[in-house]
C-alpha positions in Angstrom: -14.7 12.9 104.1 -15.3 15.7 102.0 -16.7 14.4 98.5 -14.3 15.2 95.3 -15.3 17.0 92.1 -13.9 15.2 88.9 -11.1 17.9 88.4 -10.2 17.5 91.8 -9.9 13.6 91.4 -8.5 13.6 88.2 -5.7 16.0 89.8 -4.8 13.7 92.7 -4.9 10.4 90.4 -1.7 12.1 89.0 -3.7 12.9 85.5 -3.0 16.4 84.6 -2.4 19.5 86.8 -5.2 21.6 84.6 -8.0 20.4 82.6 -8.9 22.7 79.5 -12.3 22.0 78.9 -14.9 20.5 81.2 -17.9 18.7 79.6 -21.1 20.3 81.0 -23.5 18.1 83.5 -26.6 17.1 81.6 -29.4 19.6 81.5 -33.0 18.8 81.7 -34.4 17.5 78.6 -37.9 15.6 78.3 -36.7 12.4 79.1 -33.6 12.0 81.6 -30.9 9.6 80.1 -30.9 6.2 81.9 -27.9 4.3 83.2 -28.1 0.6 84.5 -25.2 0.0 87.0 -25.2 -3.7 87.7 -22.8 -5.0 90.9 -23.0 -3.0 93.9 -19.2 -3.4 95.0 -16.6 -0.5 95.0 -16.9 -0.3 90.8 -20.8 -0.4 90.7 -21.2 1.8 93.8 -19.2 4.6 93.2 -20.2 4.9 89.6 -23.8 5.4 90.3 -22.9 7.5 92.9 -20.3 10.2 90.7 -23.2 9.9 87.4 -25.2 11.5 89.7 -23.7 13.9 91.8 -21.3 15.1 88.3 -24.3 14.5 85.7 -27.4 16.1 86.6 -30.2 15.0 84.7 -29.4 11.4 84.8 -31.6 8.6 86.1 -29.4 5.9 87.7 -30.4 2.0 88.9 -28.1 0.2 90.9 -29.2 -3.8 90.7 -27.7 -5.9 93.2 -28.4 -9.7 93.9 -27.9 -8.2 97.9 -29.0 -5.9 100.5 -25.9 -4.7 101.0 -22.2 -5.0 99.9 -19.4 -6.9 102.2 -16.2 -5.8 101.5 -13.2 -7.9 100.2 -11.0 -5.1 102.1 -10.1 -5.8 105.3 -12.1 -9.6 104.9 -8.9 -11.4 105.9 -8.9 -9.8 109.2 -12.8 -10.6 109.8 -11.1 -14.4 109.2 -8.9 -13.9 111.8 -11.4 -12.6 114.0 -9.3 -8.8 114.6 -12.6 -7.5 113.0 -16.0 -7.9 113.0 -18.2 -9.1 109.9 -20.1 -5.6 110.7 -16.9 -3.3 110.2 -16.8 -4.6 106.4 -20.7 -4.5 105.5 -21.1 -1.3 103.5 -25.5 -0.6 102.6 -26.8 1.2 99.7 -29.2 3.6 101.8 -26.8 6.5 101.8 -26.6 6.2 97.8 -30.4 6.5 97.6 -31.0 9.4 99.9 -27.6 11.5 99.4 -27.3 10.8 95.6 -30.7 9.5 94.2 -29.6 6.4 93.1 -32.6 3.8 93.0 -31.1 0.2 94.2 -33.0 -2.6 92.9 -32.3 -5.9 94.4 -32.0 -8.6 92.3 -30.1 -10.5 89.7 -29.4 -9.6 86.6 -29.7 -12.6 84.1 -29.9 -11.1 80.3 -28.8 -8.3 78.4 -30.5 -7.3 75.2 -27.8 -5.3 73.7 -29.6 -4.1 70.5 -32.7 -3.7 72.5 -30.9 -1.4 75.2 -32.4 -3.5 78.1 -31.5 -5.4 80.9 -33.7 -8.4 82.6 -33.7 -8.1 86.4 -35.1 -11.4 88.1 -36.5 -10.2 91.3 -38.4 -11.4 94.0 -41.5 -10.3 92.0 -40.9 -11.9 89.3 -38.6 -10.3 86.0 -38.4 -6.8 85.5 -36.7 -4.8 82.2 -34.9 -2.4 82.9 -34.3 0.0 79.4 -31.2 1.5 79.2 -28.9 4.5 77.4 -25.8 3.3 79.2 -25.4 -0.2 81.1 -22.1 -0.7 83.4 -21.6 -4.0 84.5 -19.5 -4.7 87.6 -20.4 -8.1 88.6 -16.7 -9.1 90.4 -15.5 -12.8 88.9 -16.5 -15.9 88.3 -14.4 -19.0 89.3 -12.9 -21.6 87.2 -12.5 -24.5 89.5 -10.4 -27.8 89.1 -11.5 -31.2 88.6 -12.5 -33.3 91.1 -15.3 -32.6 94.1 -14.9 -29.2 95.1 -17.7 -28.0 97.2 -17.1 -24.6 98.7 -19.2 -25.1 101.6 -17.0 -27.7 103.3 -13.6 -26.2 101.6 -14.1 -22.3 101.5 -13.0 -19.7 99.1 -13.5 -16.8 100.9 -12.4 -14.8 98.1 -16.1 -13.0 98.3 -16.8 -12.1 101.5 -20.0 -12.9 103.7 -20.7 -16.5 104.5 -18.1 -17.8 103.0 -15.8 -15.3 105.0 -17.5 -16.5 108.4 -17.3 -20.7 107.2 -13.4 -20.1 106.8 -13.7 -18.1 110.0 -14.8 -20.8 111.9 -12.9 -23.2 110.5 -9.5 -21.7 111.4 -11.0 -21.1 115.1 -11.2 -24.8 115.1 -8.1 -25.8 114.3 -5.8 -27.3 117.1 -1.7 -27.5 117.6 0.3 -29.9 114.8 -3.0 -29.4 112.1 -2.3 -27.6 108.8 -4.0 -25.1 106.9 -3.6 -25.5 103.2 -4.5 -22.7 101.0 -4.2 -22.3 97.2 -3.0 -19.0 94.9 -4.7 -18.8 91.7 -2.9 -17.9 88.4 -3.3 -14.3 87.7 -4.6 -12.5 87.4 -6.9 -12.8 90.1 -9.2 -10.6 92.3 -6.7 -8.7 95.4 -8.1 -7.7 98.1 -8.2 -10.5 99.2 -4.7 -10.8 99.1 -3.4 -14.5 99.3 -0.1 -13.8 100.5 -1.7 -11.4 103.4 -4.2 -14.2 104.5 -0.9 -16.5 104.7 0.2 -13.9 107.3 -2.7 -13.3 109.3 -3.4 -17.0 109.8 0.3 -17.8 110.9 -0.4 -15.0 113.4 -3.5 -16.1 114.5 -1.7 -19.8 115.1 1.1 -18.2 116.9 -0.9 -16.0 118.9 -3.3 -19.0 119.6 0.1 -21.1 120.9 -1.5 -24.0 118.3 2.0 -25.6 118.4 3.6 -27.3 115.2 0.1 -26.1 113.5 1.3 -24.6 110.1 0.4 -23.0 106.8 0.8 -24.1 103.2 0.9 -22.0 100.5 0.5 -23.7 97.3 0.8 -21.1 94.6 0.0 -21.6 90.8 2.2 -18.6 89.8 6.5 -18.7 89.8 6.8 -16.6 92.1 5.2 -14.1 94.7 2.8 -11.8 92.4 2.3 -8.8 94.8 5.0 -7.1 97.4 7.1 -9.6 96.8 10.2 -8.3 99.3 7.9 -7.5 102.0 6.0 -10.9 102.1 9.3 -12.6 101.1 10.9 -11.9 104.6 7.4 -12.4 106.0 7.5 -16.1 104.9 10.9 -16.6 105.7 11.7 -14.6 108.8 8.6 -13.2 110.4 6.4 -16.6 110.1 9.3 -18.6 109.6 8.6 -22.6 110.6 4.5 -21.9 110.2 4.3 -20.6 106.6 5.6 -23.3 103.8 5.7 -22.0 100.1 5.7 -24.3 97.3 5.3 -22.0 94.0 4.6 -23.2 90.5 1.6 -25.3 92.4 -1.3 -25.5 89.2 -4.0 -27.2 91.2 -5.0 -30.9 89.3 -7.5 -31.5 91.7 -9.4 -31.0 95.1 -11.5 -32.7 97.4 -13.3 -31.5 99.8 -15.0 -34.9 101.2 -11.3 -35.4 102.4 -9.6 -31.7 102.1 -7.1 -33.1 99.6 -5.7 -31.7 97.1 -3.5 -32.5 94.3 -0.9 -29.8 92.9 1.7 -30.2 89.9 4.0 -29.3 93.2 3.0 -31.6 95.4 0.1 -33.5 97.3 -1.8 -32.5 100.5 -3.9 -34.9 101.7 -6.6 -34.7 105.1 -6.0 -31.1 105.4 -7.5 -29.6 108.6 -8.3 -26.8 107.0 -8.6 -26.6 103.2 -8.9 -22.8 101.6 -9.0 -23.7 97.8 -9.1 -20.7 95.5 -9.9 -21.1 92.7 -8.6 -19.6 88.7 -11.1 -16.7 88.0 -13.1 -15.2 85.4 -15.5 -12.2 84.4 -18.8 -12.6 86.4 -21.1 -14.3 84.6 -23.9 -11.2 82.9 -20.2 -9.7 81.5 -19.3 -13.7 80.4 -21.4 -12.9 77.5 -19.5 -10.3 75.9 -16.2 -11.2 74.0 -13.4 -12.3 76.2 -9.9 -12.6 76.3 -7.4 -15.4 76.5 -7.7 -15.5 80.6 -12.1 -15.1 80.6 -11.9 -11.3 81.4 -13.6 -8.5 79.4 -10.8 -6.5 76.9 -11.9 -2.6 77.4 -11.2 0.9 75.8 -9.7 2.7 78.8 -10.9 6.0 77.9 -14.8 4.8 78.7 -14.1 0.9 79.6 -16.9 0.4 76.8 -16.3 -3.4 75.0 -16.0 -4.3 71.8 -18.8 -4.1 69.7 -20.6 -2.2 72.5 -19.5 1.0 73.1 -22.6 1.9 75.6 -22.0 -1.6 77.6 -19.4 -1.1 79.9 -17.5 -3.2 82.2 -15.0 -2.0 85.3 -13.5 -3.5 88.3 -12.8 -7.2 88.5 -14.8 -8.6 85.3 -13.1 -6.3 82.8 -8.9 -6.5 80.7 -7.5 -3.2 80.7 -4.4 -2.7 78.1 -1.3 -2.1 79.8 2.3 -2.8 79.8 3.9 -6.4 79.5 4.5 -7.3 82.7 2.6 -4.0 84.6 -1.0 -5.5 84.5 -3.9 -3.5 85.7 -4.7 -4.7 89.4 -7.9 -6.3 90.3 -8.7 -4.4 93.4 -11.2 -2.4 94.9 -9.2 0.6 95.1 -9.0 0.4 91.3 -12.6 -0.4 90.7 -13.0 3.0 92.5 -10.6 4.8 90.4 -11.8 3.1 87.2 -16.0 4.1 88.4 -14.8 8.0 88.1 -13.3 7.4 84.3 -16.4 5.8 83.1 -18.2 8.3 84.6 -17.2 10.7 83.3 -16.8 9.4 79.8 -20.5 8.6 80.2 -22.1 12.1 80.9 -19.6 13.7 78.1 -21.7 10.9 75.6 -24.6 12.8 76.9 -23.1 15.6 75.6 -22.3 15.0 72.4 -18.4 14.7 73.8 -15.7 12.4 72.9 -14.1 10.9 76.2 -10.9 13.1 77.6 -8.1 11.3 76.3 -6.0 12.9 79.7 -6.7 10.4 82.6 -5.3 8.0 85.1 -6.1 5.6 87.3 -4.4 4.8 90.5 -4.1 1.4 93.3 -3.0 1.4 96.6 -3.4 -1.5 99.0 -1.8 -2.3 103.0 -1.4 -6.1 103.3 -1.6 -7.3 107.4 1.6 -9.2 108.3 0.9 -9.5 111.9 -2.4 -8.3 113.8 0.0 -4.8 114.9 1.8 -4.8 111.4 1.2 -4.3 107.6 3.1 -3.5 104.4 1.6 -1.5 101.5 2.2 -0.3 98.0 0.5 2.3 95.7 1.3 2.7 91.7 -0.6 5.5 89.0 -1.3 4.4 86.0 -1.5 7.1 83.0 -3.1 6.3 79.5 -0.5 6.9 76.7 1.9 4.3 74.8 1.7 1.1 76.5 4.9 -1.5 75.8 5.8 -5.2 75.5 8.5 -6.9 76.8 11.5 -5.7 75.0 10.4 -2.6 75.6 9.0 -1.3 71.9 5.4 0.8 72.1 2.7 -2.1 71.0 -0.2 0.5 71.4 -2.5 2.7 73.7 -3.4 2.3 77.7 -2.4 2.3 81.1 0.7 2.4 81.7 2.0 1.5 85.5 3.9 4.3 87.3 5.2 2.7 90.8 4.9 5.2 93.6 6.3 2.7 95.8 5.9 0.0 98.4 7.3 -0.8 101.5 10.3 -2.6 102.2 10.6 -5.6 104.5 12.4 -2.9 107.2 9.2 -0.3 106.3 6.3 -2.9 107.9 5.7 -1.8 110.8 3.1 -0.5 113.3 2.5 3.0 111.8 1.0 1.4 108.4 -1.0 -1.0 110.3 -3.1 1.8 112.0 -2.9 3.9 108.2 -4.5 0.7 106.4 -7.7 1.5 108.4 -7.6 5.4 107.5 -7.4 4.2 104.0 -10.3 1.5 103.7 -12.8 3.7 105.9 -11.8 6.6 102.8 -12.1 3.6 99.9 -15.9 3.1 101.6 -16.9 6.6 102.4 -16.2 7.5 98.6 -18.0 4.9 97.6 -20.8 4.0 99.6 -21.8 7.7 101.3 
């Protein structure tokens, strides 16, 4: 894949078709600025990757709590067994010896914002990390219900490794007449993984398996489908239809897992075979300390996706509120975090410079969703800073607004976007990870 400059990208995210001026990479000076990328996923990665290779004289640290990064794209498929945990499991090595990029493994536990400096807890012990810009891009946090949820007998899978393989193993297990119960949270929520999808797959897997009578039941907290709703709409009802059960308006009271029971404002499933609760969701917890909004996510400027009060903290990807249109959110995805990496980026080495942030940007999102193990819908939308809008339509201030490219149709799922969904995701990792 050949590697994009930032006029190139910010061409083919739909920003502008010329940019005027272009903020010069930073030049040597006696000491190199420092940025601190924490979270290695496709926000983290891809930022430390594009500081460097646009920036110059810029020392970057990735810290990760892993050796490597398993991707929420393309997880539901490694639950279904179509792939193999391998195919999603992305290292860090090509980040250090193509892009200089020094990886740190570790947590990070404290941020000293006035201080510029970020405690590391490491296998050695705590390290401080001194910083001129820190990005955080830790993924979420969950909010569970009350009761005994333990997600070691009743898997999330909603970030991908162990958990991914537990859930794995538990579908494998499950015989004809059981039920698989899964929970949507209340957006927003992280996607990839998308709920609906993993619906699909597993009703595939069941019916491809010949597990007779077994079925699937979706119990979602929102009023209706959130994401591709014609597509999976005819998927629950037509292509899956007597497997997949949808029950929305389901706010989870309780759950547990001793028993895999649960108890919805919907309705009550009780000695579940399989019990895939997923829970609300939150920033992850280093971004938890920086003011949050209403639903536990971090509100952003989207020119530099600094946070209030901190203009050199920033915080992209899954943890962080982007303003937007009423009703055309920003999505939590990891083609996003991607997109949202380059802005910062950039915004970042023009600070270096003594630049204010271009003002001229977009971001874009484009997902495929599995249906069947041969099939798979999709959709793709830009989004382009400027007026943003409420409800009844009136400008309520500045951000990302949603431009729909499109998505596909419940006649438009078919074999051809099945083998495209892979062409995408090995892109999404090569841009980010190599």
């Amino acid at each position: 894949m050949n590697t994009l400059n930032r006029r190139q990208f910010l061409k083919l995210a739909g920003a502008i078709s010329a940019l005027a001026a272009f903020p010069r990479a930073v030049g040597a000076t006696t000491t190199a600025p420092r940025v601190v990328v924490v979270g290695g996923g496709f926000g983290g990665a891809t930022l430390a990757k594009y500081v460097r290779m646009w920036g110059g004289n810029v020392e970057v640290t990735l810290v990760d709590a892993n050796p490597n990064h398993v991707s929420c794209i393309l997880s539901n498929l490694v639950v279904t067994g179509a792939l193999s945990m391998s195919r999603i499991t992305l290292g860090f090595d090509s980040l250090e010896a193509n892009h200089g990029v020094t990886v740190m493994q570790g947590r990070a536990v404290a941020i000293d914002a006035p201080g510029n400096a970020l405690t590391v807890s490491t296998s050695s012990g705590n390290q401080v990390l001194p910083y001129d810009h820190l990005v955080l891009s830790p993924g979420i946090d969950f909010v569970p219900a009350a009761g005994n949820w333990d997600p070691n007998l009743t898997p999330h899978a909603w970030q991908s490794g162990p958990q991914t393989t537990l859930l794995k193993n538990q579908l494998a297990a499950m015989r004809s007449n059981e039920t698989f119960v899964m929970t949507v949270p209340k957006a927003p929520y992280r996607c990839p993984p998308g709920p609906y999808e993993r619906a699909c797959v597993v009703a595939d897997y069941l019916k491809r398996k010949r597990r007779t009578g077994a079925r699937v039941i979706v119990l979602d907290a929102n009023a209706d489908i959130t994401a591709e709703p014609e597509a999976f709409d005819h998927a629950f009802n037509v292509t899956h239809a007597g497997i997949i059960e949808y029950y929305p308006n389901a706010t989870v009271l309780s759950v547990d897992s001793s028993t895999r029971s649960i108890v919805t404002s919907a309705m009550t499933v009780n000695n579940a075979k399989v019990l895939n609760y997923i829970p609300d969701q939150r920033a992850g917890a280093i971004a938890a300390g920086l003011p949050l909004n209403s639903t536990g996510f971090v509100p952003v400027n989207p020119l530099t996706y600094g946070a209030a009060s901190y203009p050199n903290i920033h915080v992209i990807g899954d943890s962080c509120a982007v303003p937007a249109s009423d009703g055309k959110a920003v999505p939590k995805s990891g083609h996003m975090a991607n997109s949202e990496a380059k802005i910062c980026a950039d915004a970042i080495i023009r600070s270096f410079n003594g630049e204010a942030p271009d003002e001229i940007i977009a971001t874009s999102s484009a997902c495929y969703s599995p249906i069947t193990n041969k099939k798979s819908s999709w959709l793709s939308a830009n989004f382009i800073y400027g007026d943003i809008f409420d409800a009844n339509g009136n400008v309520k201030g500045k951000g990302m607004h949603r431009v729909d490219i499109g998505e596909a149709a419940a006649d438009m799922v078919d074999g051809d976007s099945y083998h495209d969904m892979f062409t995408w995701a090995e892109a999404m990792f090569a841009d980010s990870f190599i």
